[in-house]
C-alpha positions in Angstrom: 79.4 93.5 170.2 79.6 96.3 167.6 78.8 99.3 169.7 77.9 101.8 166.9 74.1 101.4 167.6 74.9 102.9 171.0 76.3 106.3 169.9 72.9 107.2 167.9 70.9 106.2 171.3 72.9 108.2 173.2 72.5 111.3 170.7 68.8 111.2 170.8 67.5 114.4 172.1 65.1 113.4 175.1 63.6 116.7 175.4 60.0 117.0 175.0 59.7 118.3 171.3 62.1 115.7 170.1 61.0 113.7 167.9 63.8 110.5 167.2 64.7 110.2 164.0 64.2 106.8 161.4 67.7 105.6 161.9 67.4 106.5 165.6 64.5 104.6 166.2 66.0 101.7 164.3 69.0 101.6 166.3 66.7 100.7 168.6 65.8 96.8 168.0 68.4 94.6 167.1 68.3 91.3 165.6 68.9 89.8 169.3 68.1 92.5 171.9 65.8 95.8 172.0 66.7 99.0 174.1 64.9 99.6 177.4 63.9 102.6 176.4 60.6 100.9 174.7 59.5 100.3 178.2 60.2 103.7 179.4 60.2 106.3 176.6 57.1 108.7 176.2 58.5 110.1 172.9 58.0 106.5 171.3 55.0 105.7 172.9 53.6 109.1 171.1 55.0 107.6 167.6 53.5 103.8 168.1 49.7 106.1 168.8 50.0 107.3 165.5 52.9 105.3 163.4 51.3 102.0 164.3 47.8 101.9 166.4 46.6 104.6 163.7 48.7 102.9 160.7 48.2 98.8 160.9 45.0 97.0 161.3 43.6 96.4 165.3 41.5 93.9 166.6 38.0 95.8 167.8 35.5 93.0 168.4 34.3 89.0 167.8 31.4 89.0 165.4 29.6 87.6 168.5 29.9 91.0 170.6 27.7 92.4 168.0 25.4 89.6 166.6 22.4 91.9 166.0 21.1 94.9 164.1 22.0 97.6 166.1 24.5 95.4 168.3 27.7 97.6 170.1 30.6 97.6 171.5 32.5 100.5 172.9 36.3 100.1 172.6 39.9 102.0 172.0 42.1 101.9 169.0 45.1 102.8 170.4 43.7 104.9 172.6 40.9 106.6 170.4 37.7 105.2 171.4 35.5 104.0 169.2 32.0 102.1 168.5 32.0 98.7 166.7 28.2 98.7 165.5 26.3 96.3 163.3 23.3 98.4 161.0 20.1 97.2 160.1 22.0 95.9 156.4 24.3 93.8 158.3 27.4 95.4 157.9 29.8 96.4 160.5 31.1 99.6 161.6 33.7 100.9 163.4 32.9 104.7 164.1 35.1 107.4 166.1 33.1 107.7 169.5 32.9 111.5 169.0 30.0 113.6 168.1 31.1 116.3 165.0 29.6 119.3 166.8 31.2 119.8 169.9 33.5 116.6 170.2 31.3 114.9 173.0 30.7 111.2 172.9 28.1 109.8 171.8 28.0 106.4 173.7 29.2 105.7 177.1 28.1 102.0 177.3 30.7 99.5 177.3 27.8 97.0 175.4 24.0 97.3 174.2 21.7 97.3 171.2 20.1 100.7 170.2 18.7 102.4 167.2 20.4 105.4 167.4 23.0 107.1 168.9 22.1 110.4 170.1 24.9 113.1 171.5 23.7 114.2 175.2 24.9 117.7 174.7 23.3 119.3 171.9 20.9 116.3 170.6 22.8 115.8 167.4 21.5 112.1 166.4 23.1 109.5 164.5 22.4 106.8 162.9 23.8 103.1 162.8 26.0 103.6 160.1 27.1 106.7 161.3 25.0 109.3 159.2 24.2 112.3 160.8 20.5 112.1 160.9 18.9 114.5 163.6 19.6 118.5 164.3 17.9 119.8 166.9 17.0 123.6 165.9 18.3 123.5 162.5 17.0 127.0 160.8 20.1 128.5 163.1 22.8 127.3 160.9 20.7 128.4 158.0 22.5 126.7 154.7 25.5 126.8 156.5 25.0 122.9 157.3 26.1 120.2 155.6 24.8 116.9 157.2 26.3 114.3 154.9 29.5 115.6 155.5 29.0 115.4 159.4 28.7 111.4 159.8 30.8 109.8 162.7 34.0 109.4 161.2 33.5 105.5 160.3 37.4 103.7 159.3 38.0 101.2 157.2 36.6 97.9 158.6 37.1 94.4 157.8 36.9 90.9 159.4 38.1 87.1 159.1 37.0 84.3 160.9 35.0 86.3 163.2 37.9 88.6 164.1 36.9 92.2 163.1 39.8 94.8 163.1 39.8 98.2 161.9 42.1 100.8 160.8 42.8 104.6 160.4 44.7 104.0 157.3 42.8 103.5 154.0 46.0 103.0 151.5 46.8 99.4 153.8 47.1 95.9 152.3 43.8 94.3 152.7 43.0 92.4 156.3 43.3 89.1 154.5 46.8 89.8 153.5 48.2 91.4 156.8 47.4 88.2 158.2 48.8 85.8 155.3 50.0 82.4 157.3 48.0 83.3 160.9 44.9 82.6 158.7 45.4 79.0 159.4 46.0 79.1 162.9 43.2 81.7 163.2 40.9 78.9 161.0 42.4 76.1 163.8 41.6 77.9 166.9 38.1 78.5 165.8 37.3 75.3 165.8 37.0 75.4 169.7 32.9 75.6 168.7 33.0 71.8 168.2 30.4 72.6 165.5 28.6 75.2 167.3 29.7 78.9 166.3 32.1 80.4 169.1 30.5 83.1 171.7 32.8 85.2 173.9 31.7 85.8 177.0 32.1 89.4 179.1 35.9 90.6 179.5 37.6 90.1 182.5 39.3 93.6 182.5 42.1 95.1 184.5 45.5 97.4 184.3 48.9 96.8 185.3 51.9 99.8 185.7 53.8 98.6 182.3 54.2 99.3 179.1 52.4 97.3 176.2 54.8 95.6 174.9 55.9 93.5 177.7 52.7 92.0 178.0 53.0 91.4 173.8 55.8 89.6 174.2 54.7 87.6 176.9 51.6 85.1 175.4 54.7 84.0 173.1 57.1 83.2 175.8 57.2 79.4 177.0 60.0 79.9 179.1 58.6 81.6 181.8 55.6 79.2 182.4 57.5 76.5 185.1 59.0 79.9 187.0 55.9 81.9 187.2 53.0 79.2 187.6 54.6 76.8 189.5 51.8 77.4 191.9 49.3 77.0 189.1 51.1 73.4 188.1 50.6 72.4 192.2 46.9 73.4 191.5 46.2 70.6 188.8 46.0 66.9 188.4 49.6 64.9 187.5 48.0 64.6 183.7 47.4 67.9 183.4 51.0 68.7 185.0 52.9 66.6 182.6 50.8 67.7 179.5 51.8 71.5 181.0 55.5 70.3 181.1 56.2 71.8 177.2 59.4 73.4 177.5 61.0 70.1 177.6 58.4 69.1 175.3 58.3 68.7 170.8 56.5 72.2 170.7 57.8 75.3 168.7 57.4 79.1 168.1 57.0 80.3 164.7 56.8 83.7 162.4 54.3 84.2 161.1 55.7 87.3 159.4 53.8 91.0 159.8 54.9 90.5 163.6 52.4 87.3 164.2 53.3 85.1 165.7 52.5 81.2 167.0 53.3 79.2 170.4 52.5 75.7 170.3 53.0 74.0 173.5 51.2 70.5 172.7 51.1 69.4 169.5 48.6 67.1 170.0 46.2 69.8 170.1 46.5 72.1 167.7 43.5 70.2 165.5 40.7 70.0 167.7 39.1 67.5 165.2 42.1 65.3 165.0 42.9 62.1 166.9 39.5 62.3 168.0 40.3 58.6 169.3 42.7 59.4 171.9 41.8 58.6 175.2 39.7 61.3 177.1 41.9 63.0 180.2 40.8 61.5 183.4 40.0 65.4 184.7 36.9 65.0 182.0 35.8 61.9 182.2 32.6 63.2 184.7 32.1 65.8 181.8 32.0 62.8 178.9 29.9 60.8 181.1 27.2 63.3 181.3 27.5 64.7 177.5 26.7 60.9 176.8 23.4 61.1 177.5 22.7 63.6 174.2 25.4 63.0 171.8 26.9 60.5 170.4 30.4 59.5 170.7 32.3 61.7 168.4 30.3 64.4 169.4 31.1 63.7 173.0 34.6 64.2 172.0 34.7 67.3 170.1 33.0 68.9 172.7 35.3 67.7 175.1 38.5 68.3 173.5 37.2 71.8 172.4 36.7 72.8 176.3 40.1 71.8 176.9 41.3 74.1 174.3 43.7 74.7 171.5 47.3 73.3 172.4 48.3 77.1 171.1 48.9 80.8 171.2 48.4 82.7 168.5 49.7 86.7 168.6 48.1 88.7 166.3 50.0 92.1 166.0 49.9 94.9 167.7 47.4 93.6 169.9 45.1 90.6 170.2 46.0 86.6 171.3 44.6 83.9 170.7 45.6 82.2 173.7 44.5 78.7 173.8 40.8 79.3 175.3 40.2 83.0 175.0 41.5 86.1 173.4 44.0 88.6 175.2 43.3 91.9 173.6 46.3 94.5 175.2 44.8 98.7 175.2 48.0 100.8 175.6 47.6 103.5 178.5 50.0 105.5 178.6 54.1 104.7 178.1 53.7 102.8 181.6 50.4 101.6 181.7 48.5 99.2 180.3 44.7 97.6 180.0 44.2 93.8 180.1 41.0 92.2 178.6 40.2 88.4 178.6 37.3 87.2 177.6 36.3 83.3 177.8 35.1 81.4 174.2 32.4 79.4 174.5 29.9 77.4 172.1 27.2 79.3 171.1 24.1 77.0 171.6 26.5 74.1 173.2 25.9 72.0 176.3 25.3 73.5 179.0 27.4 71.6 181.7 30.7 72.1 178.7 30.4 75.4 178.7 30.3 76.0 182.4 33.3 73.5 182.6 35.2 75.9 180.1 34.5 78.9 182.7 35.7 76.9 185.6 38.8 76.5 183.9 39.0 79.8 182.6 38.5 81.4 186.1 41.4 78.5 187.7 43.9 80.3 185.7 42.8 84.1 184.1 40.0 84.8 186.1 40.5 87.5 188.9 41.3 85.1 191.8 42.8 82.5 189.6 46.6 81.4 189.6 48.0 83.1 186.0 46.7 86.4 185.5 47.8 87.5 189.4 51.3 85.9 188.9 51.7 87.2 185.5 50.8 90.7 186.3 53.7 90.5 188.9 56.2 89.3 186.5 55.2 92.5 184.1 55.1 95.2 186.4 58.4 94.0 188.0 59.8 94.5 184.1 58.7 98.0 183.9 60.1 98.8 186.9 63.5 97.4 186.3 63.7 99.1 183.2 63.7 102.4 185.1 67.6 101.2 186.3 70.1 102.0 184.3 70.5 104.8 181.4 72.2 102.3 178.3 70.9 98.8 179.0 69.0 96.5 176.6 66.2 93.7 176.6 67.6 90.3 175.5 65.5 88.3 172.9 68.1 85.9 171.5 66.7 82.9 172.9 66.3 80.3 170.8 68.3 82.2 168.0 71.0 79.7 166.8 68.5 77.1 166.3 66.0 79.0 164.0 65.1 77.5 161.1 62.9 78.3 157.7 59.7 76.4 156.7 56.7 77.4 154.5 55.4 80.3 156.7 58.5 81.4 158.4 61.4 81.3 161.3 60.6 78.5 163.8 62.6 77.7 166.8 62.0 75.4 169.7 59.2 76.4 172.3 60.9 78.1 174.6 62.8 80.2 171.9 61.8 83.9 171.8 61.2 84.2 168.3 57.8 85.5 168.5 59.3 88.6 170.2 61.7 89.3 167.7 59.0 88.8 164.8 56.9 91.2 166.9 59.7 93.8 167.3 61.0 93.5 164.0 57.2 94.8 162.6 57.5 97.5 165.1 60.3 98.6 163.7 59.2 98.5 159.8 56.4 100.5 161.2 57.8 103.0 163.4 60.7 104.0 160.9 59.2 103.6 157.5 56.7 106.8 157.6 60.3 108.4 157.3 62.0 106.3 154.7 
């Protein structure tokens, strides 16, 4: 292994005013392996607040967490908190949580619908677009006031497929081309609605002592599924087992390029409306039965196949999965520390009895006391505390390397292959050293 890389790591000043330089940093990833110090380093985790959560476009909300005039959410971009709003026009906002007078914010609800928001230390109101609209006591700042120039800051929103993301940076491609080829899988997984729109439920939320990344690269790793939910795979039915068997399976990851990402673990259902035909899994034949009595058929099927979920992950860079029934959005902490949120997808005016089936699977494997989320947050926070050992060691990602191959939208490689982390760390690196170049 050519060791040059290693001399510029070691160089690095670690003090607290360093700040690493563009070819340090990009020393840092190599085409097979990235340096534990992106587990550990607080210097980087500094650059990444403002080089990519405050450069690239992040995931804020699902059009259905704010399907109203005057609909919010409260959320973090990076670790900025924010309002995603929707105003009495229609259009949707995402607003720095902060009021301009004396930096107080302005909403402390995590979700609502209001008409205002209203800053509980001086009064200052806003409205839902973000215009300052209220001053208590005004004739004290005499004409030293300018109220349209003391909206909430409001960034630069846009949205496809439902997905809304937002961004600090105003001189960024639009939304529509930072996707590019996840379009298509974002277009497939919405089709978990079976005709109704899709309708996320309230996040399951919770932190583990790691670093952001880890649990980034992890919704696009395959290989760890038969080690780390074993006891998950004694939980289910011998179908449901075998169809779960996908590392030995005809599945693939692919780059998507812009660090996205895909994971498709069964093939067979990546198109929810295909092969509509195929027999229904004996763990939902109850559920077909009683969906009978209202819809016909095909109906019956598209429902059913749609509470399964999508034979998929999808990784969105920096931080949002599509993970085959609900979205994984990641909130970075602090460099060792990091916020979780999964929230379930359901259909929006669906059946009833489907959509409560979708949440007893959800909760069997990501809810609270179900088998992956517990044994997953293990695996994570034993990675960030490994990394601690050892000054000079390095992350391997060359799984799956020597059989990569082109096609129309990128790199692919066998299912267990960790080419979705190298995608991913490859964009981190673009953004991380190119403010410099």
């Amino acid at each position: 292994m050519n060791c040059d890389h290693l001399i510029a790591i070691k160089n690095i000043d670690t003090s607290p005013q360093a700040v690493p330089s563009a070819a340090e940093i990009a020393a840092l990833v190599q085409s097979d392996r990235v340096h534990t110090s992106l587990y550990t380093s607080d210097d980087l985790f500094q650059l990444e607040l403002d080089r990519i959560f405050s450069k690239t476009w992040v995931w804020v909300a699902h059009a259905s967490e704010i399907p109203d005039t005057g609909s919010f959410k409260t959320t973090e971009l990076g670790t900025q908190p924010v309002i995603v709003v929707r105003d009495r026009k229609g259009t949707v906002h995402t607003l720095l949580n902060r009021c301009r007078h004396r930096a107080a914010t302005v909403c402390e609800h995590r979700s609502g619908k209001t008409n205002s928001f209203v800053c509980p230390y001086h009064g200052w109101g806003y409205a839902l677009d973000g215009s300052l609209r209220g001053v208590p006591h005004p004739e004290s700042y005499a004409d030293q006031l300018e109220k349209g120039e003391l909206g909430l800051v409001s960034l630069r929103t846009e949205q496809y497929a439902g997905m809304i993301f937002a961004t600090f940076n105003d001189q960024i491609e639009p939304l529509e081309d930072f996707l590019g080829a996840a379009k298509k899988w974002m277009d497939l997984f919405m089709k978990q609605g079976a005709g109704y729109p899709i309708k996320t439920g309230p996040a399951h939320r919770f932190r583990f002592p790691g670093n952001w990344k880890i649990q980034l690269e992890n919704t696009t790793d395959g290989y760890h599924f038969p080690v780390v939910h074993r006891s998950f795979l004694t939980s289910v039915d011998k179908q449901t087992e075998e169809m779960l068997n996908f590392v030995d399976g005809s599945g693939y990851v692919e780059d998507l390029g812009n660090g996205h990402s895909v994971m498709v673990m069964i093939p067979e259902l990546v198109d929810l409306d295909a092969n509509l035909d195929a027999p229904i899994p004996e763990r939902f034949e109850a559920l077909a039965e009683a969906l009978r009595a209202e819809h016909d058929e095909q109906q019956v099927r598209r429902i059913v196949r749609a509470v399964g979920g999508s034979g998929f992950n999808l990784n969105i860079f920096p931080n949002i999965a599509c993970s085959m029934a609900f979205f994984r959005v990641l909130q970075p902490v602090s460099v060792n520390e990091t916020e979780i949120h999964h929230a379930v997808i359901t259909m929006d005016g669906g059946p009833e009895i489907a959509n409560q089936a979708r949440l007893r699977l959800h909760e069997h494997f990501q809810g609270p006391m179900g088998f992956g989320t517990p044994d997953d947050s293990e695996a994570w926070e034993r990675v960030q505390r490994g990394a601690t050992a050892g000054d000079d060691l390095w992350i391997m990602l060359n799984r799956g390397l020597a059989g990569e191959y082109r096609t129309d939208d990128g790199l692919r490689s066998d299912v267990s292959a960790e080419t979705g982390m190298r995608a991913a760390y490859q964009q981190w690196k673009k953004l991380m050293t190119e403010s410099e170049q």
